[in-house]
Structure formats: C-alpha cells, structure tokens
C-alpha positions as CSV (number, residue, x, y, z in Angstrom):
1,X,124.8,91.1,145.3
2,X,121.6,92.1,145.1
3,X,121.3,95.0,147.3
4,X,124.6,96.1,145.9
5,X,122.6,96.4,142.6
6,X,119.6,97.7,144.0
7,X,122.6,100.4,145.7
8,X,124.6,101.2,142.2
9,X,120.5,102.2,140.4
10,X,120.2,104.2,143.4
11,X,122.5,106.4,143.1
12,X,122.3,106.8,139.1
13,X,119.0,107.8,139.7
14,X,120.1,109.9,142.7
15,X,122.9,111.4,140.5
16,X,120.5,112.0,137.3
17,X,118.3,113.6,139.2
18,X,120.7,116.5,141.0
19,X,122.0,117.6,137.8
20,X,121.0,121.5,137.9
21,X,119.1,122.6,134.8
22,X,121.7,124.4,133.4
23,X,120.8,128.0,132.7
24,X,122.4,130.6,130.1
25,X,122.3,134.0,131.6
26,X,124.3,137.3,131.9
27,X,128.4,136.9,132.2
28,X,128.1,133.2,132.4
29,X,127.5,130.7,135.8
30,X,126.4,132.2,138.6
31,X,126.8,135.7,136.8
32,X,130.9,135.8,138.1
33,X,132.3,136.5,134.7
34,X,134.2,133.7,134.6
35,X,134.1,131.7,131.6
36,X,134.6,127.8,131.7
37,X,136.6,127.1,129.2
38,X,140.2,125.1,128.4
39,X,142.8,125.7,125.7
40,X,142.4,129.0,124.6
41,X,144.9,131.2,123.0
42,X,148.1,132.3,125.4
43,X,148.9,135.4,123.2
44,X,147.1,137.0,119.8
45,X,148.1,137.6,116.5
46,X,149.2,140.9,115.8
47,X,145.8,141.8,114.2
48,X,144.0,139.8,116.6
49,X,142.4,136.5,116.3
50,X,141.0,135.4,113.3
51,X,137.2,136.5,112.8
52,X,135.4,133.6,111.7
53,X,131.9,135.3,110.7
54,X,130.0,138.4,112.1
55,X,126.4,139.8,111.3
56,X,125.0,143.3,110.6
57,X,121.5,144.4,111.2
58,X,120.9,143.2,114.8
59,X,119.5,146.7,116.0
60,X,120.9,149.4,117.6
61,X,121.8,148.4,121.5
62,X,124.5,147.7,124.2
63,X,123.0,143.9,124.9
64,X,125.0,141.4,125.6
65,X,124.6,138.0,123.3
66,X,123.2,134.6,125.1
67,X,125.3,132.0,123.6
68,X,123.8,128.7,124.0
69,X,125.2,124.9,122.4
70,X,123.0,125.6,119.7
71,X,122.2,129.1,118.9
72,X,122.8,132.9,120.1
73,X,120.1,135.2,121.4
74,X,120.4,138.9,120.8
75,X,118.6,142.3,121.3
76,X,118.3,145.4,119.3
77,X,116.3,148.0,118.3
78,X,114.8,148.6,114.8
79,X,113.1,151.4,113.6
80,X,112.4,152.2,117.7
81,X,111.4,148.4,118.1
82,X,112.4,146.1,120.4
83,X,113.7,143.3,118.6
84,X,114.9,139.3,119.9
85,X,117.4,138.0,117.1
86,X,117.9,133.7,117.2
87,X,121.0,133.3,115.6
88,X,123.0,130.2,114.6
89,X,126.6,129.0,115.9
90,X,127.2,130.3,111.8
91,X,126.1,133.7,112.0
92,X,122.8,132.8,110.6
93,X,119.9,134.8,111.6
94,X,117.2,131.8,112.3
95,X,114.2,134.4,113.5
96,X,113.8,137.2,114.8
97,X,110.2,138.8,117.2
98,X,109.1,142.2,118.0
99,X,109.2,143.0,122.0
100,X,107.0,146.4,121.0
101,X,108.5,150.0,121.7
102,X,112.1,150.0,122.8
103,X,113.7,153.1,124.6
104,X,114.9,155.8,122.0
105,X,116.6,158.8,124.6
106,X,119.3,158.9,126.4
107,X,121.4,156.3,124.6
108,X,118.3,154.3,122.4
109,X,118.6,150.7,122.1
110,X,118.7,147.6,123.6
111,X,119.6,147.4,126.9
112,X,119.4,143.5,128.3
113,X,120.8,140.1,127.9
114,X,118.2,137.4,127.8
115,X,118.2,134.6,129.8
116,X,117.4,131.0,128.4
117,X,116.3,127.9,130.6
118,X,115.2,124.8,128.7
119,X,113.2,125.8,126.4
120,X,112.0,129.4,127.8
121,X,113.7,132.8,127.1
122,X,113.2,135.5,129.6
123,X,114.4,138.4,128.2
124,X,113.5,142.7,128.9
125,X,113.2,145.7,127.1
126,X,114.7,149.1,128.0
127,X,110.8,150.1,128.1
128,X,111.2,147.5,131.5
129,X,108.3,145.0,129.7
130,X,109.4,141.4,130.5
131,X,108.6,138.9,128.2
132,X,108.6,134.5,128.3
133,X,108.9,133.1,124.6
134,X,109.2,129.6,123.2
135,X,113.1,129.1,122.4
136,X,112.0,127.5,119.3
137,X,110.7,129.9,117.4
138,X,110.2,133.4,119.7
139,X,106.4,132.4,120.1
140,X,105.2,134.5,122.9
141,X,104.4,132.5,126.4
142,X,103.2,135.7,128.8
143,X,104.7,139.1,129.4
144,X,104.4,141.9,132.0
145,X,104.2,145.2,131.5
146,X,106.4,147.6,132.8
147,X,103.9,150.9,134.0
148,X,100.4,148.8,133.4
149,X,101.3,145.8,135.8
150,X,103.5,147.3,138.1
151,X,103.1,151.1,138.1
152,X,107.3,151.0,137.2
153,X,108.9,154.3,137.5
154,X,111.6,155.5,134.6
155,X,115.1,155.9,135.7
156,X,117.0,158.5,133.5
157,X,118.8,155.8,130.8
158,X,115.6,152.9,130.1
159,X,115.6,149.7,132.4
160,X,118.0,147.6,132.1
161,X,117.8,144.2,134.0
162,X,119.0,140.1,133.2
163,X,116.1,138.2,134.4
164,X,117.4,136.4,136.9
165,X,116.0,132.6,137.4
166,X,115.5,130.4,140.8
167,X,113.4,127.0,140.3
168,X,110.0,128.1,138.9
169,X,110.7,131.8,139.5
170,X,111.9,134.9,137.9
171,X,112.8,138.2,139.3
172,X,111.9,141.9,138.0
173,X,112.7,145.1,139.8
174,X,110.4,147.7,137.9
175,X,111.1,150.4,140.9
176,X,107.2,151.3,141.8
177,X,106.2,152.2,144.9
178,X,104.3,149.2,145.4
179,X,105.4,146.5,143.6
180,X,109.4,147.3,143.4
181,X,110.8,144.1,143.2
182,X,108.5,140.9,142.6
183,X,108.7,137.4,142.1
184,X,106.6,135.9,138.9
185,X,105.8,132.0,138.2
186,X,108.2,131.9,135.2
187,X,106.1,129.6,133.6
188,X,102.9,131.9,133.9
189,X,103.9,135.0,135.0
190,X,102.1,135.2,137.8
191,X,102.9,137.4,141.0
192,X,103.8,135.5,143.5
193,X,105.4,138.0,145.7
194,X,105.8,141.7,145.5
195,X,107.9,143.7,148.1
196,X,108.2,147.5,147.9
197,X,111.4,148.2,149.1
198,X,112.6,151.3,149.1
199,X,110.0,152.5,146.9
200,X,112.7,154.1,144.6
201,X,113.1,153.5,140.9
202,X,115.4,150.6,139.8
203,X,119.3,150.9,139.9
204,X,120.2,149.6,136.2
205,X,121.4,146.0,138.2
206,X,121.2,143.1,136.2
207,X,120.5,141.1,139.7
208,X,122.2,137.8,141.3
209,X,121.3,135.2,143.1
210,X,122.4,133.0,145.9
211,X,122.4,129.7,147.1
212,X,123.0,129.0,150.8
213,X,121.8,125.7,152.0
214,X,118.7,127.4,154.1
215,X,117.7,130.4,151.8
216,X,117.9,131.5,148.3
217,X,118.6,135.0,148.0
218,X,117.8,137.6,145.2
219,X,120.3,140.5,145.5
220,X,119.7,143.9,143.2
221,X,120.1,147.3,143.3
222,X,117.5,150.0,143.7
223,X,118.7,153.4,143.1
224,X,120.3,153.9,146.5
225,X,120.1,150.7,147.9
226,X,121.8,147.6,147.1
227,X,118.8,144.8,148.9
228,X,118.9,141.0,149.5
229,X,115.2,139.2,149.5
230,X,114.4,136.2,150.4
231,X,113.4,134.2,146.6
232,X,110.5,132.0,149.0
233,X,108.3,135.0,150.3
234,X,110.1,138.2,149.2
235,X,111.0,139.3,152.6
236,X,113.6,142.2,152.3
237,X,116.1,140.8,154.7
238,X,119.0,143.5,154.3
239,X,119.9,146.4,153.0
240,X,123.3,148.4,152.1
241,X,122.6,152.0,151.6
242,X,124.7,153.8,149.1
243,X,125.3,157.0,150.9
244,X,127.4,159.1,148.9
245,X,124.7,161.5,147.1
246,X,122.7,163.2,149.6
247,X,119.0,162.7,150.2
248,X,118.3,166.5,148.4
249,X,120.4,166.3,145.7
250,X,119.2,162.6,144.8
251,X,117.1,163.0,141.5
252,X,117.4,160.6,138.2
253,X,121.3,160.6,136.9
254,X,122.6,161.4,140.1
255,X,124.5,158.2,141.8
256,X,122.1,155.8,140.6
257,X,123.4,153.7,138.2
258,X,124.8,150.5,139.7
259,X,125.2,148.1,136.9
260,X,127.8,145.4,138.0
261,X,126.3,142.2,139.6
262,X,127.1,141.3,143.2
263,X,129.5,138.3,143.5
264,X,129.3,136.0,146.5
265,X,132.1,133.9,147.1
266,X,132.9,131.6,150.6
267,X,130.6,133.8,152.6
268,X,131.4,137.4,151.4
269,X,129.6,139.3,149.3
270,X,132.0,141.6,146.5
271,X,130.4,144.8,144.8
272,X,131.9,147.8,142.7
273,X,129.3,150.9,142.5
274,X,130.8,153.5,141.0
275,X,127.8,155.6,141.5
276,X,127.4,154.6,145.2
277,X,130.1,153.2,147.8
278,X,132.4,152.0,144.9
279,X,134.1,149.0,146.0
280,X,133.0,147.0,148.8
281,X,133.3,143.4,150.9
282,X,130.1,142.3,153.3
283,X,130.6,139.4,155.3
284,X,127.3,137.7,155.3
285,X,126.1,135.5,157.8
286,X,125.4,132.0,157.8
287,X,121.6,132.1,157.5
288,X,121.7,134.9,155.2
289,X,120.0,137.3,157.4
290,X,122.5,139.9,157.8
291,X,125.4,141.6,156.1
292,X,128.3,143.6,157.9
293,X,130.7,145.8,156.5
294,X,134.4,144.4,155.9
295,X,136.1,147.0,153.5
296,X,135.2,150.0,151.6
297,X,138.0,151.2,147.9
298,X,136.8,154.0,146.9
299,X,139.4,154.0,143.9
300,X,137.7,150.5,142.8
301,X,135.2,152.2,141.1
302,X,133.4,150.5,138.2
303,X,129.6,151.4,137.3
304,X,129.4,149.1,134.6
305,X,131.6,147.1,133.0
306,X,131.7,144.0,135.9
307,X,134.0,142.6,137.8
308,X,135.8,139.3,138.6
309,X,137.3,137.4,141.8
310,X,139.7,135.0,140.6
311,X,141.3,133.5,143.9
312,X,142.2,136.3,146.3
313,X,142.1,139.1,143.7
314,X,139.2,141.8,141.9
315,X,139.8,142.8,138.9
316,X,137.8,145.6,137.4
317,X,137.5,148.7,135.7
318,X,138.0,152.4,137.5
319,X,135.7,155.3,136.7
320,X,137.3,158.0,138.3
321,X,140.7,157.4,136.4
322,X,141.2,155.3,133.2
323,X,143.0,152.3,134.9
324,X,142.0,148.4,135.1
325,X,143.1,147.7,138.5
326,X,143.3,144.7,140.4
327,X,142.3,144.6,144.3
328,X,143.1,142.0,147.3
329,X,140.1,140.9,148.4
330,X,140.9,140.3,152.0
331,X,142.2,143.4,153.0
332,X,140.5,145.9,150.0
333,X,144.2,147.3,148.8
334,X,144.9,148.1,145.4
335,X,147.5,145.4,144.2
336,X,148.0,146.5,140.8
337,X,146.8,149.2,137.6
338,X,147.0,149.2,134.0
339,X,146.0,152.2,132.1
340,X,144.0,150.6,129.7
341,X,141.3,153.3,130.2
342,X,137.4,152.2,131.2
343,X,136.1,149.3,130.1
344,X,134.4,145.8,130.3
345,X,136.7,142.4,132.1
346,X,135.6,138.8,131.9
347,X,137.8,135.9,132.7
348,X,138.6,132.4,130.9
349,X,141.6,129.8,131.3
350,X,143.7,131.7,133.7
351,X,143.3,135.0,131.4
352,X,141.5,138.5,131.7
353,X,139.1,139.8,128.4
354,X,139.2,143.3,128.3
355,X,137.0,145.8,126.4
356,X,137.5,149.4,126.2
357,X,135.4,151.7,125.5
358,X,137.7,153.3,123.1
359,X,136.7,149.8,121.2
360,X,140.1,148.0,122.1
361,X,140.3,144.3,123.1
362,X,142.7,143.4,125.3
363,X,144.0,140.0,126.7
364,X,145.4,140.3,130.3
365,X,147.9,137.8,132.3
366,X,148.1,137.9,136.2
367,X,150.1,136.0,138.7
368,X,149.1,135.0,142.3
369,X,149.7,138.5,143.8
370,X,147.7,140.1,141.3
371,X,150.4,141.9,139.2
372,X,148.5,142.1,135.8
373,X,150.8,142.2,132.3
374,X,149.0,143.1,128.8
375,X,150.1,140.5,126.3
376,X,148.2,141.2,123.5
377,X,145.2,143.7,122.0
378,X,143.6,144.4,118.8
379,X,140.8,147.1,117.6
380,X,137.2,146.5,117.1
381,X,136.6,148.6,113.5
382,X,133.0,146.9,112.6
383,X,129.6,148.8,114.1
384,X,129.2,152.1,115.5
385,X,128.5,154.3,119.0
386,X,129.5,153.4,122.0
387,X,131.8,150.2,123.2
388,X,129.8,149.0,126.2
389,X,128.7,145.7,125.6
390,X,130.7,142.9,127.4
391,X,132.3,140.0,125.7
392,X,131.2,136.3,125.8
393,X,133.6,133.5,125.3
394,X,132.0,129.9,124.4
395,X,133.7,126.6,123.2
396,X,136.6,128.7,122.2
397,X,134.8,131.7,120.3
398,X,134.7,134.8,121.7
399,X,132.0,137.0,120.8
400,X,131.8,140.9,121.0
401,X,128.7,143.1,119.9
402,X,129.7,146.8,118.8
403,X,126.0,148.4,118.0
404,X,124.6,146.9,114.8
405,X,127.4,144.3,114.9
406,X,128.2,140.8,116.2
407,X,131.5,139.4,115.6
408,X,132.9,135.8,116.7
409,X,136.6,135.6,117.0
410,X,138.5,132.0,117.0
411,X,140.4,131.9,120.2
412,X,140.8,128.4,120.4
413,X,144.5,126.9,121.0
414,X,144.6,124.0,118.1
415,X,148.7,123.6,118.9
C-alpha cells in the first residue's frame, strides 16, 4: 500500500511538472492556424454575428491581436510611434507603452503580433527593435536594437517578425551580414548564438518552430531562402532556396516577401511562398538534419495570408488568381477553388475563417475530400486601409482588426 502511494505522488508530480508553459503567439498553437475551440456557430446571421464591443484608436497597423484568458495585446502606430495596447476581455484599454519610432513608408504601421509567455511579452516593431516587457503593466525588461545591435538591413515594407519562443530563448532574424538570425536569453536578452546565413535581409516570416525528440528547430525565411537552425547552437542545418527570381534581378520587392509560417505535420514540412516556390511539401528526416523535395503547386500561391492542414488537405489563399483553394497534401493536386478573392484562413471546430481583403468575412465548410462550400459571410464597415490582418478566435469570440479598429464578434453556439 505504501509504495502504491509513494507510486500515485509520483506521477502527480511527474504529471504537474510536464505541463508545457502554455504560450500565446501568432495564429494560435504551434503557429497552424488552427483554433481550439468547441461549439461555435454552424452558419451566421444574415448580417453576421452579433458584435459585442470594438475599440477605436489602437494606431494605424496590420498586427494581429494576442488574445490571452485575461487580456488582449495589440500594436499600432500613433503619431509615427510604435505603440503596445493591453486591452481587457471588455474592450477596455488597460495601458498602453511607446516601442519608439515605428515604420511610416511603404504601408506605415504596425507590423507584428506579440507573443506572451508567463508574465513576459516579446513583441517587434516594423523599425525590427525587439522589446521584453512586464505583462502587467508594459514596464520595459530589455530590448535590442534593430541596426545598433545587429547591423539589420531594411527590406522594402519594415520588418515584420512573431517572436518565436523555445525554453529560455527567443528568436530574431534582423537580416545583417553577420548576425542574421540569432538566439537571445529571453529573459536578458543576451546573444547566445548568432549565425549569418545567407547574409541577405529578412523575408517578412513570422518564424516556426519544431519539436522533434533530438533537436528543436527554428525555421524562417530570409529573402531567398527559407533555413532550419538548430535552437541549441544555431547551426544552419538546411536550406530551401527560392529560385524563381534570378540572382541579377533580386533587389528589395522583388520575390522576397514570404510571410506564411511553415507547418510541420507527421514528418513533412508544408509551405506556400507566393514570392518564391509557391506551394511546397519537404519530407524531413528523422534527426532533422535534412529536407528533400516531395511536391512543388505553383497555383498554391499565398504570400501572406497563412495557411492550414486540416487532415489530408491545405487550405489557403492564391495570389496569382482571386481563388481560396484547397490542396491534397500527399500528392500536391488542387482538390477544390472558391473565388472568394485573396485573403487571410484560419480554422476552428471543423470550419474555415476567411478574410478578404476586399474586407469580407467568410465562414467556409469542407468535407473529407476537400470540396469547400461558403455558408455564410458578412462585411467589415469599421476602420480604414487595407484588410490584411488575420482573425483570432478565443472562447467563442472572434476578433478582427481593420486599421484603427478592433472588433469582437460572438460566435459562440448557446443552442
């Protein structure tokens, strides 16, 4: 009886202690754009769900909102300021801090989504400055300067990164010569590895990382290069060149803009650069040492508004024509098209979110062969510019951020 007890403390400790610190980054867990989430809406009202609250005066940007059990997290740009908005679950701006000068060319405004981890934020400014603040009040921790810590190099819209977060480190790709991609202490900022790549400037990625039982893996985009480093000592351990600008007519603007995450799923990597090879499948291999080529579509061709793998199926947004298309994964065939014209997709409860960037919001069936059906849509008519900001979904309230704006929308099924 005894050792049974001594057995059952065991593994409550055991279990206690495995519990991953649960991090609130760019398009959800593990940055898939899948949503966890039960018992949401099946169809829409005619004029869309009901808005429960939305706020003005966040700044001008495309970021995406951090939503969080508590409180939401929110960049903009004010008077050519960076600026980090805490907002409540209410709409209620808590506090806001300045993040200095934010980039005000070539579409000015915010840029990033900020990435919260206990009771750290690690969130960027278009100007590529990375900052650590105090969750409760914005207080600053350290930051890093873009061009005065790590001789960063411009690409043509701002930088535009989600810091991404393994253990006690966080990842910046400022696109120097030197020091293109590094790895900081994320509690004190410190360098702890730099590796210079390619020595080109950074590929607008918002970066993923992944877990294999012997290495971690930090996986970004450079401007032709999408690269895989080892998180442990920043070795550079592959490479996939985008090859479809070449070398003399490469200069900012021209096929570098690669802002959709990498998805790893079962041992394959998934990508769609719009700018680059469009959409691809690598089989990596079990150590995470190499990748090899599986598929190339070059009509799956999103730059920016993600994509999702929902069992055997893609689903993202096309470039070179206005469709949302859906893709087998295994063999890289185009299973289905809608023409619901560019746009951002996320997924939640067996549904696709879709935002174009005409400012329409679309909810999405799909069945096991990936035949897609609309079912319902309603217009965004608060803020101004440009709809490129994705949607987040949390405990049945989807958000949307259209410029100045942030809306919340109930979605929740209460039948």
């Amino acid at each position: 009886m005894k050792n049974l007890f001594l057995l059952f403390i065991c593994l409550i400790v055991f279990s206690c202690s495995s519990n991953k610190t649960e991090i609130y980054q760019w398009r959800g867990e593990n940055r898939k754009g899948i949503f966890n989430e039960q018992n949401l809406l099946k169809e829409w009202p005619q004029e869309g769900p009901a808005e429960l609250w939305y706020i003005e005066g966040i700044g001008d940007g495309y970021g995406t909102p951090t939503i969080t059990d508590n409180e939401i997290f929110i960049t903009g740009a004010l008077d050519s300021t960076a600026i980090l908005f805490c907002i409540d679950l209410n709409g209620q701006k808590k506090w806001e801090v300045s993040l200095g000068k934010e980039w005000v060319t070539s579409y000015p405004g915010s840029r990033s989504q900020p990435t919260v981890v206990d009771d750290l934020i690690y969130v960027g400014s278009g100007m590529g400055n990375l900052f650590c603040l105090k969750r409760t009040n914005g207080e600053l921790v350290w930051e890093k300067r873009f061009v005065e810590d790590f001789e960063g190099i411009y690409p043509r819209f701002g930088h535009s990164e989600a810091p991404v977060i393994d253990g006690d480190k966080v990842f910046w790709t400022p696109g120097g010569k030197e020091y293109n991609v590094v790895g900081l202490n994320r509690f004190t900022g410190e360098i702890l590895w730099s590796n210079a790549g390619h020595s080109e400037r950074s590929g607008y990625n918002p970066g993923t990382l992944i877990e294999l039982p012997t290495r971690h893996i930090f996986v970004t985009f450079s401007a032709y290069n999408m690269m895989g480093f080892d998180t442990e000592t920043g070795e550079l351990l592959w490479t996939h060149a985008q090859d479809n600008v070449p070398l003399d007519k490469r200069q900012p603007g021209m096929g570098d803009t690669h802002s959709n995450c990498v998805i790893y799923d079962s041992g394959y990597l998934y990508y769609a650069a719009g700018d680059g090879n469009c959409g691809v499948k690598l089989q990596l291999s079990e150590d995470g040492t190499a990748i090899k080529e599986v598929w190339r579509n070059t009509g799956f061709d999103s730059y920016m508004g993600g994509i999702v793998k929902i069992d055997d199926h893609l689903y993202g947004s096309a470039t070179s024509k206005k469709f949302f298309r859906s893709i087998d994964a295994t063999s890289g065939e185009l299973s289905d098209s809608l023409k619901l014209g560019w746009g951002a997709v996320i997924s939640a409860d067996d549904l696709l979110y879709y935002y174009g960037q005409t400012g329409t919001l679309s909810l999405v069936g799909f069945d096991e062969t990936g035949k897609m059906n609309p079912i319902s849509d309603f217009k965004i008519t608060r803020g101004t510019k440009e709809h490129f900001s994705h949607p987040v979904i949390k405990n049945g309230v989807l958000y949307q951020r259209h410029g100045q704006v942030l809306m919340a929308f109930d979605i929740k099924d209460k039948a």
